[in-house]
C-alpha positions as CSV (number, residue, x, y, z in Angstrom):
1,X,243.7,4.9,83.8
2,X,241.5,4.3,86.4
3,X,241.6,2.1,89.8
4,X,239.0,0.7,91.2
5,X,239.8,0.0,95.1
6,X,237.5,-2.2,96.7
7,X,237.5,-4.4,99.7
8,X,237.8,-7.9,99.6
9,X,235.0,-8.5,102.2
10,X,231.8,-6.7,103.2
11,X,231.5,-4.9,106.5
12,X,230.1,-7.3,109.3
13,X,227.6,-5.7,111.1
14,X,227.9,-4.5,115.0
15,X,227.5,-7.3,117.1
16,X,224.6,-5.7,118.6
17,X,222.7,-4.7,115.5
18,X,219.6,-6.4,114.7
19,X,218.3,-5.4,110.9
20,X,214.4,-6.2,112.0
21,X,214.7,-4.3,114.8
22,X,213.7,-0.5,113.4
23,X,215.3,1.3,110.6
24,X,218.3,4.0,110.0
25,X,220.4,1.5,112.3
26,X,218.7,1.8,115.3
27,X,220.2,-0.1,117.8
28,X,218.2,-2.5,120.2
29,X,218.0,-1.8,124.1
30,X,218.3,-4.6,126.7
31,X,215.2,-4.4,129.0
32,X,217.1,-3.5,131.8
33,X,217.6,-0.3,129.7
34,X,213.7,0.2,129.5
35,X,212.9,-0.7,132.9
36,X,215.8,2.1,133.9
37,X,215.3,5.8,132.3
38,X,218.3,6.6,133.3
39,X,220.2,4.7,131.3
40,X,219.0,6.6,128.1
41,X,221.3,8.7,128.3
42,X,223.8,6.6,126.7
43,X,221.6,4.8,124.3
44,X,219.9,7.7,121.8
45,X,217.1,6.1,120.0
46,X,215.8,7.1,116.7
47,X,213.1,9.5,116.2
48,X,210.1,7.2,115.2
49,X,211.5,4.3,116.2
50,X,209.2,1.1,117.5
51,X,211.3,1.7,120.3
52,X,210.9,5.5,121.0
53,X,207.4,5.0,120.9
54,X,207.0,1.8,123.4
55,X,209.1,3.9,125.5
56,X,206.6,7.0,125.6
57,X,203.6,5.3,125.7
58,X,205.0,3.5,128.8
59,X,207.2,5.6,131.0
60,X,205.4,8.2,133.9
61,X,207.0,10.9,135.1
62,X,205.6,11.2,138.9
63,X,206.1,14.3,141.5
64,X,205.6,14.6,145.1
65,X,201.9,15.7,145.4
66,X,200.7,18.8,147.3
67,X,198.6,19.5,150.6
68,X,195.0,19.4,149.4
69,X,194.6,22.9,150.1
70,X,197.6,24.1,148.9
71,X,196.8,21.8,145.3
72,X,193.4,24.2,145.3
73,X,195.1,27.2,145.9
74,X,197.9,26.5,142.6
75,X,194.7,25.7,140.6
76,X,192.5,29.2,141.4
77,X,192.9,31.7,138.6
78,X,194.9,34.9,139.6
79,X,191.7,36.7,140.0
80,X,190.4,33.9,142.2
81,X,193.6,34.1,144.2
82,X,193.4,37.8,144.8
83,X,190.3,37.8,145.9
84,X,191.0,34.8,148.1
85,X,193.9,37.0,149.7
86,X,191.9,40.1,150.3
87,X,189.3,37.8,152.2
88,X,191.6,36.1,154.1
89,X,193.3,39.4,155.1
90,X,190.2,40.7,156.1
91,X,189.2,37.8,158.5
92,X,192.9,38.4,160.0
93,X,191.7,41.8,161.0
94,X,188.6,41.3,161.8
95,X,190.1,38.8,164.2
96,X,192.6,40.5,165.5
97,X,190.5,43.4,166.0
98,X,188.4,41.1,168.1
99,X,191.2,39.8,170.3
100,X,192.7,42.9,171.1
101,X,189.2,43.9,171.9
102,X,188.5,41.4,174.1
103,X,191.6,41.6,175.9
104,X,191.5,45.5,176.8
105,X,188.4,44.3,178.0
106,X,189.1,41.9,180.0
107,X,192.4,43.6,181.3
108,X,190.1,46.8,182.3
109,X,187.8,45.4,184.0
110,X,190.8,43.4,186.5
111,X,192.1,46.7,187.0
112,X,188.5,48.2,187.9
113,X,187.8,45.5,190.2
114,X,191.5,46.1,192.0
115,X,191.3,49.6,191.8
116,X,187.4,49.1,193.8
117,X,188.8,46.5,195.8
118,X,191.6,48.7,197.1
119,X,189.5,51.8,197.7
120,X,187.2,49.9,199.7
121,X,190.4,48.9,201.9
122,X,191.5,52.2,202.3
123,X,187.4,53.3,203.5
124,X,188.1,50.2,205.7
125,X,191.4,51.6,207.1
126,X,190.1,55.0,207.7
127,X,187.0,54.0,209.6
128,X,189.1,51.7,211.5
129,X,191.3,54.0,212.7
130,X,188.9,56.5,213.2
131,X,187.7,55.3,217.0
132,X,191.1,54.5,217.9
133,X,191.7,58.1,217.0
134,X,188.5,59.6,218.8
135,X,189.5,57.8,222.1
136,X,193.0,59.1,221.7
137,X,191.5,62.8,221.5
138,X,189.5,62.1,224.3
139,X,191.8,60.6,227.0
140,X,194.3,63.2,226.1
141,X,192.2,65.5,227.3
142,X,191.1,63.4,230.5
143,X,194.9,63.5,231.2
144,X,194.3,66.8,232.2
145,X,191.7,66.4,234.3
146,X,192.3,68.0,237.6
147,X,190.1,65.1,239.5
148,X,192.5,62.4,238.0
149,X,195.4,64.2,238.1
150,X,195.0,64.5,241.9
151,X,194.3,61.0,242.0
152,X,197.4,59.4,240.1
153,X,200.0,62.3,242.2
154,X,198.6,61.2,245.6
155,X,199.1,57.0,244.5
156,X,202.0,58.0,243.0
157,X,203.7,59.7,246.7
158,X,201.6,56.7,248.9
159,X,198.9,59.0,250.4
160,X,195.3,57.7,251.1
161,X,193.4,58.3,248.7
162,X,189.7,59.1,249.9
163,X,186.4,57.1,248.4
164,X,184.9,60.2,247.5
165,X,188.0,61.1,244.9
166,X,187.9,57.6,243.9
167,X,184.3,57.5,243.2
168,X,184.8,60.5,241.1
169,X,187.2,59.3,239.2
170,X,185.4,56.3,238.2
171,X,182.3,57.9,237.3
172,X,184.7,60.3,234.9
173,X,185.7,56.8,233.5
174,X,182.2,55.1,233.6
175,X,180.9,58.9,231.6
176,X,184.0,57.7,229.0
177,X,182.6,54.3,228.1
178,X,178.9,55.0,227.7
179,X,179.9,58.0,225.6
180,X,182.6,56.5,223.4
181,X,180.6,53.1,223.5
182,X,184.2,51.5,224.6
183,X,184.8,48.9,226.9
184,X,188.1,49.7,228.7
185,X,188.7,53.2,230.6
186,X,191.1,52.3,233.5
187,X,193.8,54.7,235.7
188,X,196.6,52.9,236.3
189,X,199.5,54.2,238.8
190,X,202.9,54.6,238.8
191,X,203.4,51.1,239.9
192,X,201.4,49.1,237.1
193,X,198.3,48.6,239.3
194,X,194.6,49.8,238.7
195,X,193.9,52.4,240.7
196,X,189.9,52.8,239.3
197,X,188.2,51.6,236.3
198,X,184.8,51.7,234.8
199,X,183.4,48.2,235.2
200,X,184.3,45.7,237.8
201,X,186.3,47.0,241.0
202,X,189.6,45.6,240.2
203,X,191.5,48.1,242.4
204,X,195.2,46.9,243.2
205,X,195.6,44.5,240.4
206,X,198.5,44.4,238.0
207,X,197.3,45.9,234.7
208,X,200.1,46.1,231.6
209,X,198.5,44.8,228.4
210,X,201.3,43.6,226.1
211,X,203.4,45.5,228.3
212,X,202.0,48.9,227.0
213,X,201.8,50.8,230.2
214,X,205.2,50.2,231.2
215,X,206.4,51.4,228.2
216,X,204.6,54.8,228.4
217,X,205.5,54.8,232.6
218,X,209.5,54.8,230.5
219,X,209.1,56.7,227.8
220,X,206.3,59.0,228.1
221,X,203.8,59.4,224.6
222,X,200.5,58.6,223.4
223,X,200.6,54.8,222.2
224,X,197.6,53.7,219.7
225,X,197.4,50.0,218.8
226,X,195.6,46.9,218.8
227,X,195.8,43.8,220.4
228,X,193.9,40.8,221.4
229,X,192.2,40.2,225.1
230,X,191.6,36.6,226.6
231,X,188.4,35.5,227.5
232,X,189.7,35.5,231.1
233,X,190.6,38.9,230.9
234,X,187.3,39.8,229.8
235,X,185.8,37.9,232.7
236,X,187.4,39.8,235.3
237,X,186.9,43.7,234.0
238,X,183.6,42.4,233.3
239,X,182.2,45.0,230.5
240,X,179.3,45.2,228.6
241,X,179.9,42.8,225.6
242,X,178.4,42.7,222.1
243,X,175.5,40.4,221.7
244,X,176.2,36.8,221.1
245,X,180.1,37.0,222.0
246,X,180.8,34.7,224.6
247,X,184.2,32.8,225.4
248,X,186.4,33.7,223.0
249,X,189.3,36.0,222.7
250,X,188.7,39.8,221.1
251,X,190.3,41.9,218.8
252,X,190.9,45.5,221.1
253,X,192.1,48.7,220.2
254,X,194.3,50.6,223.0
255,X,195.1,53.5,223.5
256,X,197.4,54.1,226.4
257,X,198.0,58.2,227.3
258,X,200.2,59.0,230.5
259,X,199.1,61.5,233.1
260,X,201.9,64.1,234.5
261,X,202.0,65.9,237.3
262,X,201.9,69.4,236.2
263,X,204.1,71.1,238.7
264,X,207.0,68.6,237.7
265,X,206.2,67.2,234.7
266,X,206.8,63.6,236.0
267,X,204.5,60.7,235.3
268,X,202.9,59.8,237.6
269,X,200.3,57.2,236.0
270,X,198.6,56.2,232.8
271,X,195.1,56.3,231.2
272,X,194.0,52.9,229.2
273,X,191.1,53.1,226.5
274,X,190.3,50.1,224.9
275,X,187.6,49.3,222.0
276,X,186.3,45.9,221.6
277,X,185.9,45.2,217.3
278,X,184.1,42.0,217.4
279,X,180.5,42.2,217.1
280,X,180.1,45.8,215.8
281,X,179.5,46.8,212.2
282,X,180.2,50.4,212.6
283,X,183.8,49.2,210.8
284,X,182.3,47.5,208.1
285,X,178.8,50.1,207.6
286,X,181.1,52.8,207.3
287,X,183.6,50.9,204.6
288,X,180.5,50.1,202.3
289,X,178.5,53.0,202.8
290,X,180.3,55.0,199.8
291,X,179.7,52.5,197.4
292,X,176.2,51.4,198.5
293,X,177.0,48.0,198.1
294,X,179.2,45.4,198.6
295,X,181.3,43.2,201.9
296,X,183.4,44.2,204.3
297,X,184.8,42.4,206.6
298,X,187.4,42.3,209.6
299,X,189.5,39.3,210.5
300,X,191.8,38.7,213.7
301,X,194.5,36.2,213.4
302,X,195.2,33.9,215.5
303,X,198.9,32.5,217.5
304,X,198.4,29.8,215.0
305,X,198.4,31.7,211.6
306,X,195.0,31.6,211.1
307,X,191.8,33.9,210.7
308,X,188.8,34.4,212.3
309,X,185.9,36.3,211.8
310,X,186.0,39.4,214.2
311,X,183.1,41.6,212.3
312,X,181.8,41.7,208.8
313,X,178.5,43.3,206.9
314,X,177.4,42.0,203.5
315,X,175.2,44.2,201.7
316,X,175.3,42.6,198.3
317,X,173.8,44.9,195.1
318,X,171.4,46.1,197.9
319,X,172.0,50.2,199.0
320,X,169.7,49.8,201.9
321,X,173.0,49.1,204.6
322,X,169.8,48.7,207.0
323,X,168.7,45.8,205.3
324,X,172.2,44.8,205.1
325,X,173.5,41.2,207.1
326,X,176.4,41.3,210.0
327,X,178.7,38.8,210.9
328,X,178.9,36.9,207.7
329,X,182.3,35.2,207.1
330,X,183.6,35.2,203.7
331,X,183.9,31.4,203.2
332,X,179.8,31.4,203.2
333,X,179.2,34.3,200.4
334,X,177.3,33.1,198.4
335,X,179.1,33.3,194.6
């Protein structure tokens, strides 16, 4: 015997469920839902369904686009993109290659141009120093001389002294200038006062430039230096003076030797060279000469800190030094 069990009702659909809308019960989305695609996720569609297919028709997946050049790149074929690297790589070098270049260069030729620029200042030094040294030689040996060694003892004890000693003396000192082409050779005694010199008669005046005889009278040696002379000075020894120099201070070198009495060694007096700068190119000839061309120049400060020009020669690309231009401060080279 069979029994047949069947429910008293039929089965109400879900509340939700729409029979026109699709088929195999698909359910019907609120458009919120389509607007949203994230809220697929708990609302499967059918496969087929009206629906499914609004819903891929409709929806765009967008993605943050690329730089331009970058978006080329992605779309070159790998062949495209190799070759693409090789040529970039090879303008890297070629660059590089270039810059490195160009700053050995550069950096060379500022080393060159120091490496010049101090050789030329050591030529300058040398020839500089090279009169100062000549006069030392010379009045070393003029310490010696018996005529003004005579001279200086017989100041030195407060004898007379005759004329015909004294004249001798200063023609030895008058023989010094013309052959050294100097303007200072004076004897000067035990008591700081001239007893001859070369150009004007200044007999009996104080004579300690920068203090420099006193401090050979003390401590007996050779001193070599430079110094700057007043005008005034000038005026009153009264030498032969460069042409065109006229009232204005001068860049001297000194050299300052003391004379001893040989039978006592004592000092009895001192000899002072000195060698007027301005004007002369011999300084500046000679610093150029090895290189054939160039400028040299040499400046004297002043008590205020600055320069001024004491004796220069610009030669430019020129080798002929004769055809060469003196006295030519920097500030007016041409560039």
């Amino acid at each position: 015997m069979a029994t047949d069990f069947r429910p008293s009702t039929q089965p109400q659909p879900p509340a939700n469920s729409d029979p026109s809308n699709g088929q195999n019960g698909a359910g019907k989305l609120s458009p919120e839902a389509v607007g949203n695609p994230s809220s697929l996720e708990n609302n499967p569609l059918a496969y087929g369904s009206r629906l499914s297919k609004s819903l891929n028709t409709d929806l765009t997946i967008t993605r943050k686009a690329k730089l331009g050049w970058v978006q080329w790149f992605s779309n070159l074929s790998v062949g495209q993109k190799q070759i693409a690297g090789l040529f970039t790589s090879e303008v890297i070098s070629v660059l590089g290659l270039v810059g490195v270049g160009s700053f050995l260069i550069v950096s060379g030729g500022r080393n060159q141009l120091l490496n010049q620029a101090q050789a030329e200042l050591s030529v300058a030094d040398i020839e500089y120093n090279i009169k100062i040294n000549q006069m030392g030689f010379g009045f070393r040996g003029q310490s010696d001389n018996v005529a003004i060694v005579d001279v200086a003892r017989a100041y030195a004890a407060g004898q007379t002294i005759s004329q015909t000693d004294l004249g001798t003396v200063q023609q030895i000192l008058q023989n010094e200038i013309k052959a050294r082409n100097i303007e200072y050779a004076t004897l000067v005694g035990n008591d700081l006062s001239i007893i001859a010199n070369a150009n004007t008669n200044r007999r009996g005046q104080r004579f300690d430039p920068d203090g420099l005889v006193g401090t050979v009278l003390q401590n007996p040696r050779q001193i070599k230096t430079s110094s700057l002379v007043s005008w005034e000075e000038l005026q009153n020894e009264g030498p032969p003076l460069p042409e065109g120099f006229a009232e204005q201070d001068a860049l001297i070198r000194y050299t300052v030797t003391p004379v001893s009495d040989p039978n006592s060694g004592t000092v009895v007096g001192a000899l002072v060279s000195g060698d007027i700068v301005n004007g002369k190119d011999q300084i500046p000839r000679g610093a150029i000469r090895p290189f054939e061309s160039g400028y040299s120049a040499v400046y004297q400060r002043q008590e205020d800190g600055g320069f001024i020009l004491t004796t220069s020669l610009n030669a430019g690309d020129n080798p002929d030094l004769d055809a060469a231009v003196a006295n030519v401060p920097w500030r007016m080279m041409p560039c």
